[in-house]
Residue frames as a rotation matrix with the C-alpha (Angstrom) as fourth column:
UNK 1
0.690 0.723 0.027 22.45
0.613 -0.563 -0.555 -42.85
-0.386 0.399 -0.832 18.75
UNK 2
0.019 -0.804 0.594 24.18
0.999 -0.007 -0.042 -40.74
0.038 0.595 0.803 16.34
UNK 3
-0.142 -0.108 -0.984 25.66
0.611 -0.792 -0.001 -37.10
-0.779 -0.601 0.179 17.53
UNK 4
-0.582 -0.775 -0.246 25.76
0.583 -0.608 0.539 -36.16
-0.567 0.170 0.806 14.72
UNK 5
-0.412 0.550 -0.726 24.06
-0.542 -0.789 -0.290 -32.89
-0.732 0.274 0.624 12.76
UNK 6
0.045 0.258 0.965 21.98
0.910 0.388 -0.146 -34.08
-0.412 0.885 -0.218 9.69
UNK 7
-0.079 -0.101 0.992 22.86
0.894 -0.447 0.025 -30.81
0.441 0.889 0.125 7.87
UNK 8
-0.972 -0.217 0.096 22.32
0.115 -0.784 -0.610 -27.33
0.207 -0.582 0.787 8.50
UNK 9
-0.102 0.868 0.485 18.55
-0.342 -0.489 0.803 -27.74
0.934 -0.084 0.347 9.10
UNK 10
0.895 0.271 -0.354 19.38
0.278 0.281 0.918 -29.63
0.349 -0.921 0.176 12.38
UNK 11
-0.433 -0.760 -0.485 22.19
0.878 -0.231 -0.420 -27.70
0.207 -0.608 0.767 13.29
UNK 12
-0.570 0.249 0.783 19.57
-0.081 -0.965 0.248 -24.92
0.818 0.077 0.570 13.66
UNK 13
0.649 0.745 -0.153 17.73
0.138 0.082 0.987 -26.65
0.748 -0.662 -0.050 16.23
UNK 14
0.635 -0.148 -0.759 20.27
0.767 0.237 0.596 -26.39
0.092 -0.960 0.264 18.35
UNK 15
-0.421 -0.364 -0.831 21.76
0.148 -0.931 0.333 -22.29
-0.895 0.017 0.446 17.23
UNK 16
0.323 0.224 -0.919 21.18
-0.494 -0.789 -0.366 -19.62
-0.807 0.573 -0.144 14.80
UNK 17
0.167 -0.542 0.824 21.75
0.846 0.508 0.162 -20.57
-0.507 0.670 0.543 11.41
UNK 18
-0.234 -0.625 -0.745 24.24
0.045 -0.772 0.634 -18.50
-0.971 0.115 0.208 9.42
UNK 19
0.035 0.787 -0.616 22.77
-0.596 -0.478 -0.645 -17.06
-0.802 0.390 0.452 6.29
UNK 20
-0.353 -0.102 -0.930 24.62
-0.905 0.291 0.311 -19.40
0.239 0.951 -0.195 4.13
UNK 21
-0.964 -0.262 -0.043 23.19
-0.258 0.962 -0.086 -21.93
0.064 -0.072 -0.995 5.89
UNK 22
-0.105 0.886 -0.452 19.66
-0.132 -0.463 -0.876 -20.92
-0.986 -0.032 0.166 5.93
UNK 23
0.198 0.065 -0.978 20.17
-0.952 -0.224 -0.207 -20.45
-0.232 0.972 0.018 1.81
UNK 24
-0.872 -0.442 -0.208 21.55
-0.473 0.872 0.128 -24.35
0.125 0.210 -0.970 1.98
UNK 25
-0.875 0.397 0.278 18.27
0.036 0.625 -0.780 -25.57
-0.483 -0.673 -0.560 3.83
UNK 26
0.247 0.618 -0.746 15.98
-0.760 -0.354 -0.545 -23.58
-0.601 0.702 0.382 1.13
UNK 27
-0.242 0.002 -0.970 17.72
-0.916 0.329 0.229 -25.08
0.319 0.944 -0.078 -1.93
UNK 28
-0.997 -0.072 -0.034 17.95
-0.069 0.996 -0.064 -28.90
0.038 -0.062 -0.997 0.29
UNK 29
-0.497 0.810 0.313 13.83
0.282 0.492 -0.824 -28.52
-0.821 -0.321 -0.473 0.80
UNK 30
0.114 0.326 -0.939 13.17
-0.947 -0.250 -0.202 -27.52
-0.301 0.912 0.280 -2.89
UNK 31
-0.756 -0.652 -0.049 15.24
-0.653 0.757 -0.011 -30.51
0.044 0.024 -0.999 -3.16
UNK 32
-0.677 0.730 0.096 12.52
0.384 0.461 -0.800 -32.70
-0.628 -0.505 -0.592 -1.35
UNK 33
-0.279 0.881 -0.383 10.04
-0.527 -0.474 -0.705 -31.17
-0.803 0.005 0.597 -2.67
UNK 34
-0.109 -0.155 -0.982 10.83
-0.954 0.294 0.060 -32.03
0.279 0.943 -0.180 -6.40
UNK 35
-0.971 -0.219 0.096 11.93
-0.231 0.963 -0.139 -35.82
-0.062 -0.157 -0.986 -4.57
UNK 36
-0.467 0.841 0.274 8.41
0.070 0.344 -0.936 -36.12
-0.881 -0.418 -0.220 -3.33
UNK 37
0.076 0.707 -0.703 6.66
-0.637 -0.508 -0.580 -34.92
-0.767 0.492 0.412 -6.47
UNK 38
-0.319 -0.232 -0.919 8.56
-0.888 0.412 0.204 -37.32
0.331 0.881 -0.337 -8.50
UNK 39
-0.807 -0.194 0.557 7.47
-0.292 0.952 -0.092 -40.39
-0.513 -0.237 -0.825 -6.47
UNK 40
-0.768 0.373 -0.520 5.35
-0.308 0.497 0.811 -42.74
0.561 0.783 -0.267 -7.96
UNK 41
-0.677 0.437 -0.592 2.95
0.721 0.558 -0.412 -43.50
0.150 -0.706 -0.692 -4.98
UNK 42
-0.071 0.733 0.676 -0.15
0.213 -0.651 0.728 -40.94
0.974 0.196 -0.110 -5.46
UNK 43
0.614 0.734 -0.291 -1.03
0.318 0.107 0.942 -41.13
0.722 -0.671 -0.168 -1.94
UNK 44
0.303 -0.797 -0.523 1.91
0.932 0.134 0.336 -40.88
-0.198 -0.589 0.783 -0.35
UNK 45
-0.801 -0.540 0.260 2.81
0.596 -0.763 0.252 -37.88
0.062 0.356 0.932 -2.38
UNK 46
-0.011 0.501 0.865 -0.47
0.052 -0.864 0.501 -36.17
0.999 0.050 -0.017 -1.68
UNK 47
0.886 0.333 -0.321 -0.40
0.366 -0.080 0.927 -36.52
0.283 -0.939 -0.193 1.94
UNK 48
-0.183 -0.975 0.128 3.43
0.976 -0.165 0.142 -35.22
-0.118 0.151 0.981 1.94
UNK 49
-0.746 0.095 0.659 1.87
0.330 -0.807 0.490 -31.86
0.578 0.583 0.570 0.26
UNK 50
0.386 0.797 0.465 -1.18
0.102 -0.538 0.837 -31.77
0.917 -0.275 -0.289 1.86
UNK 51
0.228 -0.493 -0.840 1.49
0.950 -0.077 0.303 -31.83
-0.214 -0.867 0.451 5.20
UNK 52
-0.638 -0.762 -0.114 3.53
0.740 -0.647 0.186 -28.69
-0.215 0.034 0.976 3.76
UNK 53
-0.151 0.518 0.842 0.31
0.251 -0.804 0.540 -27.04
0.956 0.293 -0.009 2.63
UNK 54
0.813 0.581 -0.027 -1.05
0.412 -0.543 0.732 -26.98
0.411 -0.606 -0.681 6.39
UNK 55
0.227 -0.415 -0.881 2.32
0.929 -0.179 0.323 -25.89
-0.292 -0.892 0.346 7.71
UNK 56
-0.835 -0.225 0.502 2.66
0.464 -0.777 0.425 -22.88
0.294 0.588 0.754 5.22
UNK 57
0.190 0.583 0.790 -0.85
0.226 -0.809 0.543 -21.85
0.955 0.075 -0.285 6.17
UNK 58
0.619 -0.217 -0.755 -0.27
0.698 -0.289 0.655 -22.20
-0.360 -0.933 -0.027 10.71
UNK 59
-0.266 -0.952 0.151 3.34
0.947 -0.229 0.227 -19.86
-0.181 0.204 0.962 9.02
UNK 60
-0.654 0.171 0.737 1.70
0.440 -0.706 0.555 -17.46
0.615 0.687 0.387 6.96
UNK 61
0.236 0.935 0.266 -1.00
0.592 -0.356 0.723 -16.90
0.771 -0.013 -0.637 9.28
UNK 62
0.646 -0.117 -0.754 1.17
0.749 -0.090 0.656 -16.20
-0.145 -0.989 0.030 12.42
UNK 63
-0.369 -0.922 0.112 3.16
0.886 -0.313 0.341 -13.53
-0.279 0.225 0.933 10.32
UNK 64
-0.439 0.380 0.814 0.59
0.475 -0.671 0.570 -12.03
0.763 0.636 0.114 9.31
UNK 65
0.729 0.575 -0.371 -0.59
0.545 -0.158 0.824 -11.62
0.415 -0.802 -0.428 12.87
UNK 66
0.157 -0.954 -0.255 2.61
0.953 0.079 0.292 -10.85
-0.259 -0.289 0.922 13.67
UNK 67
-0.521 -0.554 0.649 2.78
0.852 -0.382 0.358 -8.02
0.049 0.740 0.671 11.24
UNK 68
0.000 0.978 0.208 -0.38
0.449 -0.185 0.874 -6.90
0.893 0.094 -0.439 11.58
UNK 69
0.273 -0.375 -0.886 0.55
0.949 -0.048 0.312 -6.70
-0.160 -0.926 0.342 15.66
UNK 70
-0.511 -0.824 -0.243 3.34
0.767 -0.565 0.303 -4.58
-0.387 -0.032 0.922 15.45
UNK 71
-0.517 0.430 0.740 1.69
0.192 -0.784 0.591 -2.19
0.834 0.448 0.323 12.71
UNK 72
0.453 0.891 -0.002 -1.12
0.483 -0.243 0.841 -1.48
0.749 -0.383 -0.541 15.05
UNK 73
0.593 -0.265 -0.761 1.13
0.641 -0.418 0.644 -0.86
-0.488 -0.869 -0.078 18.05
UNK 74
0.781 -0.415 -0.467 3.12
-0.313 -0.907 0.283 1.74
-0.541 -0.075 -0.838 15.73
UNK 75
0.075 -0.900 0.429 5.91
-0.185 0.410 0.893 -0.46
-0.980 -0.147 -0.136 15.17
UNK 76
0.947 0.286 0.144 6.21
-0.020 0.501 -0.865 -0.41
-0.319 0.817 0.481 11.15
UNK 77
0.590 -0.799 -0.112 9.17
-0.728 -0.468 -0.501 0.95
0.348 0.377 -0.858 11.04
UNK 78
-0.090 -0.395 0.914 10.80
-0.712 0.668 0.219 -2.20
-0.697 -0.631 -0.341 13.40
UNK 79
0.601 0.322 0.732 8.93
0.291 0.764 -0.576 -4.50
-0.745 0.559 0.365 10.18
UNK 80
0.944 0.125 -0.304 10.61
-0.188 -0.554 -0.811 -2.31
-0.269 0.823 -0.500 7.92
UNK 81
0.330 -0.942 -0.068 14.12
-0.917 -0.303 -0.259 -2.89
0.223 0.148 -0.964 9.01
UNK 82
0.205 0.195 0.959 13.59
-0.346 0.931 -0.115 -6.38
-0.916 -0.308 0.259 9.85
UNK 83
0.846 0.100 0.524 13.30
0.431 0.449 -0.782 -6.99
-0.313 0.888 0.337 6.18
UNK 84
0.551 -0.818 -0.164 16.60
-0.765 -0.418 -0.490 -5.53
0.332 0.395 -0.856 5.55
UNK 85
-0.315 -0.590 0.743 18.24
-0.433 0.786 0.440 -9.10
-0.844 -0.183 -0.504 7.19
UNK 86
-0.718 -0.120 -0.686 18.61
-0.659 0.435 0.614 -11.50
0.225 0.893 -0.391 4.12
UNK 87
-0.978 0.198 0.065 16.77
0.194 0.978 -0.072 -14.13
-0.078 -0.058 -0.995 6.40
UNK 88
-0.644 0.512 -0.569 14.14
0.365 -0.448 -0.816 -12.08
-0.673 -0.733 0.101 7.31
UNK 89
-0.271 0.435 -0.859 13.59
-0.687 -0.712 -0.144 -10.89
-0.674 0.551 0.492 3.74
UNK 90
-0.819 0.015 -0.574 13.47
-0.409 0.686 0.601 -14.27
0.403 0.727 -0.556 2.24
UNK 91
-0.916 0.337 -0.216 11.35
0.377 0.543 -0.751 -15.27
-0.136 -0.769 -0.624 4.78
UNK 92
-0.428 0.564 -0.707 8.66
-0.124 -0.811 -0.572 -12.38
-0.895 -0.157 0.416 3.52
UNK 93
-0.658 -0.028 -0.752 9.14
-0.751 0.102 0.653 -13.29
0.059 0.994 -0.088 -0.05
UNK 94
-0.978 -0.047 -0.204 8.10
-0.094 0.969 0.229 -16.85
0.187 0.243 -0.952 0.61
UNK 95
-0.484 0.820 -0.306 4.70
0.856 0.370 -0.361 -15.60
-0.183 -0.437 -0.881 2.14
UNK 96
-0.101 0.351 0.931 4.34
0.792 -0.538 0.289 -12.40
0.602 0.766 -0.224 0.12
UNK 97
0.832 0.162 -0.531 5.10
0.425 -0.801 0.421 -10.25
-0.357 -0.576 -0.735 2.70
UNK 98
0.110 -0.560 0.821 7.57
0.686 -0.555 -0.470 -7.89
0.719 0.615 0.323 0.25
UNK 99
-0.676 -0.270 -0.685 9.44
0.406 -0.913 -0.041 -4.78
-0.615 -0.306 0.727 1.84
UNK 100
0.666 0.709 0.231 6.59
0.730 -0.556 -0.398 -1.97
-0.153 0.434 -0.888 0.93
UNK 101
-0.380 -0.755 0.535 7.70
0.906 -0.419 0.052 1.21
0.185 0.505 0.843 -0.92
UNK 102
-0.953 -0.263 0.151 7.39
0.245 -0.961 -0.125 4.39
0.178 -0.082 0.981 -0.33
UNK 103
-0.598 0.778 -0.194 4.04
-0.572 -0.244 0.783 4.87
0.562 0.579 0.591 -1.82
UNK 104
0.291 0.707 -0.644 2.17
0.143 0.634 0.760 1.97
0.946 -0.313 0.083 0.33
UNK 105
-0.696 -0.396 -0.599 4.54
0.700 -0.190 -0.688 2.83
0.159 -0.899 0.409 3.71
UNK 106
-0.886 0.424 0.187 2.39
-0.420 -0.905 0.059 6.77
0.195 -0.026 0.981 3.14
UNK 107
-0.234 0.960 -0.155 -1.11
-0.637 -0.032 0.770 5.27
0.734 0.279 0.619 2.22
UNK 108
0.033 0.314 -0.949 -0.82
0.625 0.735 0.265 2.15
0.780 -0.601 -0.171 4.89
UNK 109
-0.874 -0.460 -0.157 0.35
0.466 -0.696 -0.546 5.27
0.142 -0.550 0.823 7.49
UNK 110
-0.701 0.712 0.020 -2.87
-0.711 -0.697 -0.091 7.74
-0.051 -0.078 0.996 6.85
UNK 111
-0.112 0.725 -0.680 -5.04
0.198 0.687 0.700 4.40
0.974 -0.056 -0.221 7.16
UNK 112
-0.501 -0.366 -0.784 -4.00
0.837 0.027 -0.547 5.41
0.221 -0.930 0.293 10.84
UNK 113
-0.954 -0.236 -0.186 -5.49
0.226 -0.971 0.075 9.00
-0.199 0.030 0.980 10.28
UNK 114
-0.825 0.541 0.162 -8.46
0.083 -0.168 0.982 8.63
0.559 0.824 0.094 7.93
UNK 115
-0.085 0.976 -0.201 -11.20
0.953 0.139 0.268 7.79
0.290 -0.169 -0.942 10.09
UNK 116
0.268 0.550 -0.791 -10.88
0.794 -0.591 -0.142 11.36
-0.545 -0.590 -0.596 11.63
UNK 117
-0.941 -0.223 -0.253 -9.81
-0.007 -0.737 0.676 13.09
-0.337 0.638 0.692 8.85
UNK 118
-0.554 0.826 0.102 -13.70
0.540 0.264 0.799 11.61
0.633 0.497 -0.593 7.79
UNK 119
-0.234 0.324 -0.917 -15.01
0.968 -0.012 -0.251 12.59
-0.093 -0.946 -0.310 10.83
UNK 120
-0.412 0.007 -0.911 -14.32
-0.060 -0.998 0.019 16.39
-0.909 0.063 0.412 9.70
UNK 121
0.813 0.581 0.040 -15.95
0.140 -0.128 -0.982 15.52
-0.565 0.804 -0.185 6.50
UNK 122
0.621 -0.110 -0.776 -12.82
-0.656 -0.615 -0.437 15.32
-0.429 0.781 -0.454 4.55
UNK 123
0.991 0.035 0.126 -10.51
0.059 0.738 -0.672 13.42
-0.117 0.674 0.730 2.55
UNK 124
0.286 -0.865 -0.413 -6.84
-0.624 -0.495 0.605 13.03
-0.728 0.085 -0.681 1.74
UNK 125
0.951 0.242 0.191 -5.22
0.047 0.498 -0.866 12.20
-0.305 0.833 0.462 -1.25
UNK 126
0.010 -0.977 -0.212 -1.25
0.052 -0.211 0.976 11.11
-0.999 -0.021 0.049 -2.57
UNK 127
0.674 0.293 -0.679 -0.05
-0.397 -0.632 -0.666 12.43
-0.624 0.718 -0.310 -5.12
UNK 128
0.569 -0.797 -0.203 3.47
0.054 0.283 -0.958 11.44
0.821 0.534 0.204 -4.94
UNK 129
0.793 -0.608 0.037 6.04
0.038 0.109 0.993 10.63
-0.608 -0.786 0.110 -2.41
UNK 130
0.481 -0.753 0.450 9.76
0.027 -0.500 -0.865 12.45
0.877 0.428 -0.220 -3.37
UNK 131
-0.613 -0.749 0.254 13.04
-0.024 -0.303 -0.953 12.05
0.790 -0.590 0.167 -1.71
UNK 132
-0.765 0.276 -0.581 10.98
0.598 -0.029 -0.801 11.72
-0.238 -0.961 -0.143 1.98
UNK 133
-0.785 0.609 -0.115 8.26
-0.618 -0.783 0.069 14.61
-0.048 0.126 0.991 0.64
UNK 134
-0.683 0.462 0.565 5.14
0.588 0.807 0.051 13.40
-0.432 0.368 -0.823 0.66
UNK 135
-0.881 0.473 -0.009 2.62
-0.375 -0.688 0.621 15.75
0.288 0.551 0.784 -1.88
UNK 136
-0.544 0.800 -0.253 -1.13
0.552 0.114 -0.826 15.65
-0.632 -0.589 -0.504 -0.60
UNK 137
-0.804 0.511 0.304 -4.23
0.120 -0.360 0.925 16.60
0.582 0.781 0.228 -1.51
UNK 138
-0.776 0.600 -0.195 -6.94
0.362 0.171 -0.916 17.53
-0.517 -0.781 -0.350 1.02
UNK 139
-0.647 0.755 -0.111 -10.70
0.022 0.164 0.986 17.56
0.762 0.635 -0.123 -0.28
UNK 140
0.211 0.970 -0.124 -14.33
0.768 -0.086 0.635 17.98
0.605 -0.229 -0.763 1.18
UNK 141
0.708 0.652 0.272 -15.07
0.298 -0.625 0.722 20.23
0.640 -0.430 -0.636 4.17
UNK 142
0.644 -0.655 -0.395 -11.72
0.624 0.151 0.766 20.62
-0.442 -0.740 0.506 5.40
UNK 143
0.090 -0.623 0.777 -10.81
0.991 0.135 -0.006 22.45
-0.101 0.770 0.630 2.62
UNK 144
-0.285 0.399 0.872 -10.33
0.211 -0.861 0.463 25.98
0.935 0.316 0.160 2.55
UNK 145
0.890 0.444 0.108 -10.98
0.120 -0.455 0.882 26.19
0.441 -0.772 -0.458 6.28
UNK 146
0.204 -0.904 0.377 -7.45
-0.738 -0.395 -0.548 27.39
0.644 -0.167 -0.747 7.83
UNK 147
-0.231 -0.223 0.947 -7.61
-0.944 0.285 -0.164 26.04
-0.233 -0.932 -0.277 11.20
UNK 148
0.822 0.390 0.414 -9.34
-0.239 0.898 -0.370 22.38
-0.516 0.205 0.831 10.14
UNK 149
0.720 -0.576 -0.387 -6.12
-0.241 0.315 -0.918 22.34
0.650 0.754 0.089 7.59
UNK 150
-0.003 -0.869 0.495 -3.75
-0.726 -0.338 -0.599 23.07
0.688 -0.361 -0.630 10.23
UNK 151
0.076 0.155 0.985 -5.04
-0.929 0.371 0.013 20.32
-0.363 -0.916 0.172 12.40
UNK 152
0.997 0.020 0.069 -5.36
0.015 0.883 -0.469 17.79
-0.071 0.469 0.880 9.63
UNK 153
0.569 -0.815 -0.114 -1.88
-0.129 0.048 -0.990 18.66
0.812 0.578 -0.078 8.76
UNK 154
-0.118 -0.549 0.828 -0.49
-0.976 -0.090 -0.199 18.27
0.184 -0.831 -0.525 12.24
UNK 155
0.150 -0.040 0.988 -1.74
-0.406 0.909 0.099 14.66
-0.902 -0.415 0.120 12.74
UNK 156
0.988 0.055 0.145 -0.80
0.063 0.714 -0.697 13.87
-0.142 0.698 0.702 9.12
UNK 157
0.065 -0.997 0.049 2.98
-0.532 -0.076 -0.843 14.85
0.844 0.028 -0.535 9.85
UNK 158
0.169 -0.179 0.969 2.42
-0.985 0.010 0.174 13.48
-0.041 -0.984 -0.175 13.00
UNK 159
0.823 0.243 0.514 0.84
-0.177 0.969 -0.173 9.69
-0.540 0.051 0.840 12.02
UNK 160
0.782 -0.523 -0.338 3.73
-0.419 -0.039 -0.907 10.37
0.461 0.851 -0.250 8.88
UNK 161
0.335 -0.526 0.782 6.42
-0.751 -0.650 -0.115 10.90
0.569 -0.549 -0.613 11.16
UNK 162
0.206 0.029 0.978 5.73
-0.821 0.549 0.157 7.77
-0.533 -0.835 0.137 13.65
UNK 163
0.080 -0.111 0.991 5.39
0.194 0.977 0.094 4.96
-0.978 0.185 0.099 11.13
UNK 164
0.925 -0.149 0.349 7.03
0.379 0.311 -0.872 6.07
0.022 0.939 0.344 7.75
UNK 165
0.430 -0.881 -0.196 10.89
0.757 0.233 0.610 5.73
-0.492 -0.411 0.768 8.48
UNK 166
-0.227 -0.400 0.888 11.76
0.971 -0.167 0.173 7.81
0.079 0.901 0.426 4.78
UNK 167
0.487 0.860 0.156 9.54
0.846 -0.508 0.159 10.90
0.216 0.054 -0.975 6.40
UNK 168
-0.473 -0.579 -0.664 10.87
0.860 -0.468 -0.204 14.07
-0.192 -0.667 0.720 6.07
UNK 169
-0.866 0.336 -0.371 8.13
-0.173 -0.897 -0.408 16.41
-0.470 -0.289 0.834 5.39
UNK 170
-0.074 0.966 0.249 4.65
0.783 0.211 -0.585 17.12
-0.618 0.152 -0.772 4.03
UNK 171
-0.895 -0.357 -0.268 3.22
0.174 -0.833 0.526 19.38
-0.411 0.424 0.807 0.58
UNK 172
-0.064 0.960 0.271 0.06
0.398 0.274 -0.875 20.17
-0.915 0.052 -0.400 0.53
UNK 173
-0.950 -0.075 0.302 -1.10
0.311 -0.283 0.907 21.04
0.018 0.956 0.292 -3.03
UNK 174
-0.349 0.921 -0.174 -4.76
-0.724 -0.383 -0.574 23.08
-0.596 -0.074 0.800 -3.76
UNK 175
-0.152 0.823 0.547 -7.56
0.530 0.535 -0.658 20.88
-0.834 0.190 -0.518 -4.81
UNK 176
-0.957 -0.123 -0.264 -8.19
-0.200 -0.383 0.902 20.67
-0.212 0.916 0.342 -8.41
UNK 177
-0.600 0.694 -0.397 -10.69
-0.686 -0.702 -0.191 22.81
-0.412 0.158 0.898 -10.10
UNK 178
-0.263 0.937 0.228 -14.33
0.123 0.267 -0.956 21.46
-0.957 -0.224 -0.186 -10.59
UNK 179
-0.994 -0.089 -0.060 -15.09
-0.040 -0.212 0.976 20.80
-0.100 0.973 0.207 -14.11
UNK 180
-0.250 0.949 0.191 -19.19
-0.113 0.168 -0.979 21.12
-0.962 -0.266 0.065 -14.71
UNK 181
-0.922 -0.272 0.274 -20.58
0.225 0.198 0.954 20.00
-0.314 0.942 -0.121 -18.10
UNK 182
-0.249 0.940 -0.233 -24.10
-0.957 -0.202 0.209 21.02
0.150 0.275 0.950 -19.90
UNK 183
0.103 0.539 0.836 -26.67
0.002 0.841 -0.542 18.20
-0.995 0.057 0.085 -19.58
UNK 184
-0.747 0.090 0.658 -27.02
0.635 0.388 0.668 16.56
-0.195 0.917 -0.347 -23.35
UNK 185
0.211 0.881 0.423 -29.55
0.952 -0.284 0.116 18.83
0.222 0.378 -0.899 -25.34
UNK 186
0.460 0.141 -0.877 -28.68
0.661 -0.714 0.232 22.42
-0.593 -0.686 -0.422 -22.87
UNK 187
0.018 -0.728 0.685 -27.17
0.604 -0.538 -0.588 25.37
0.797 0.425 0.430 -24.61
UNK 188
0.240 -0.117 -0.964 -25.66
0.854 -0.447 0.267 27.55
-0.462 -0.887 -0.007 -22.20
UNK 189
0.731 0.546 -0.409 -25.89
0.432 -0.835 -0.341 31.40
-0.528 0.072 -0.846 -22.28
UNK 190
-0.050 -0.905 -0.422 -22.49
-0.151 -0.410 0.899 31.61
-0.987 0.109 -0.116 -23.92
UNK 191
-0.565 -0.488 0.665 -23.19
0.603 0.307 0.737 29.96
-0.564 0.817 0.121 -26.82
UNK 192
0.299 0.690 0.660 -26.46
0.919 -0.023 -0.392 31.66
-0.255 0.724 -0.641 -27.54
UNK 193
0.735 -0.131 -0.665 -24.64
-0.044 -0.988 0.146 35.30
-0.676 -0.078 -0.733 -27.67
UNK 194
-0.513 -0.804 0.301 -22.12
0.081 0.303 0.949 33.55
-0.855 0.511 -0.090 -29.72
UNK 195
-0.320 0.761 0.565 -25.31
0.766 0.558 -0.319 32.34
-0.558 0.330 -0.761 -31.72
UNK 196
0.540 0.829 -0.143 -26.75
0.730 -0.546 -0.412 35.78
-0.419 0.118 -0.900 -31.95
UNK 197
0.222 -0.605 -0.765 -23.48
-0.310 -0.787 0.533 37.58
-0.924 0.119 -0.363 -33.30
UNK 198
-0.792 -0.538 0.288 -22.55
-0.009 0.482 0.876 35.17
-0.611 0.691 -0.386 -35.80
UNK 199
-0.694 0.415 -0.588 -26.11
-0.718 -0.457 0.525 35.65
-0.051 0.787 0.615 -36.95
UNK 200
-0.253 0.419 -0.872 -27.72
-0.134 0.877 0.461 32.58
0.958 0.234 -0.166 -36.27
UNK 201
-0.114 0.758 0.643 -31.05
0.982 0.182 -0.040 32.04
-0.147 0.627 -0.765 -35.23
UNK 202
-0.737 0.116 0.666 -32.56
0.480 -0.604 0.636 34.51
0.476 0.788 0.390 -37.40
UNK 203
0.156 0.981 0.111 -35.33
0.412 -0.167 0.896 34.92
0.898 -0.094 -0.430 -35.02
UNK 204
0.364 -0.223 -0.904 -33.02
0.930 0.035 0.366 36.10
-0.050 -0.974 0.221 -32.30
UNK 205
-0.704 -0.627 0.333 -31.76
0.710 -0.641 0.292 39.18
0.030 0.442 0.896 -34.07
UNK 206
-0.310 0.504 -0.806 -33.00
0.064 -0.835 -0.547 42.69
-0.948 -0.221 0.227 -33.47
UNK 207
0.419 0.359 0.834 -35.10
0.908 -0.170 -0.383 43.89
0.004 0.918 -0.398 -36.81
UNK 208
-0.422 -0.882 0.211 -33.20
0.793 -0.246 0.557 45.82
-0.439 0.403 0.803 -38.93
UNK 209
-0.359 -0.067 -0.931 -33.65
0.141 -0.990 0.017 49.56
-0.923 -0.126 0.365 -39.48
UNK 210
0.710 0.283 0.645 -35.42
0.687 -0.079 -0.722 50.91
-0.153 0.956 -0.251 -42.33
């Protein structure tokens, strides 16, 4: 029997493989892949695929569990830097798990929060995430009550804090102003005083002095 390695995908079974070898084992199973696609035997070449489809999904699904895990127990910040290894990030790519930015690290964070920010009958909204700032927006029945802010805002620096790595503070911003429009057809009480200076209707005007 022959000691020796067939490449660097079976010198991983038996240690770590070193990133350029990892990047060697990618390009050799494109490789294959193409080989297989070009063959000339239909059958053969769909059962080949329909092999690599189920092992991509058993992969994908156990990462996502995986991910999923960890988030729940707190631990995004452990996913976050994980994807800073080369393998680790290629390894995400291939199954659409992408380092998140800023913006989705905040909003996937207060997914952690929301139900009892609801609970008080209110609402939170990003605005924008600066340099670690994140800019808020708090809305419904929390608004405008001191103490109900101060508590939302303690467990949203708090939830911020635990599982967004970039977090270095919080800005709330006042809730913007309530536009109200006439119904179709309505004149409102401005216009008719407008109406009634400018002369028009005629039937709204005081009668004129002899």
């Amino acid at each position: 029997m022959d000691d020796k390695t067939n490449g660097p995908a079976q010198a991983g079974a038996d240690r770590e493989l070193t990133p350029e070898e990892f990047q060697a084992t990618l390009q050799r199973l494109d490789e294959l892949v193409r080989e297989f696609d070009a063959l000339s035997l239909p059958q053969v070449r769909e059962k080949a695929f329909a092999m690599l489809q189920a092992i991509d999904a058993i992969h994908r699904a156990g990462l996502g569990r995986l991910i999923a895990f960890l988030h729940q127990q707190g631990q995004l910040d452990l996913i976050l830097r994980g994807a800073h290894d080369p393998i680790i990030n290629t390894l995400f790519q291939l199954y659409d798990f992408l380092p998140l930015d800023d913006r989705t690290q905040v909003e996937t964070a207060l997914e952690l929060v929301r139900p009892y920010i609801h609970s008080h009958g209110g609402e939170v909204q990003v605005l924008d995430v600066k340099d670690g700032i994140v800019h808020l927006r708090l809305t419904g029945a929390c608004y405008g009550c001191a103490g109900s802010t101060m508590t939302l805002r303690r467990g949203i620096e708090s939830v911020l804090a635990e599982n967004y790595p970039g977090f270095r503070g919080i800005a709330v911003h006042d809730a913007a102003p309530e536009i109200t429009h006439a119904a179709p057809g309505f004149i409102g009480i401005d216009q008719i005083a407008v109406n009634t200076i400018a002369g028009a209707p005629s039937s709204a005007r005081e009668p004129e002095q002899p």
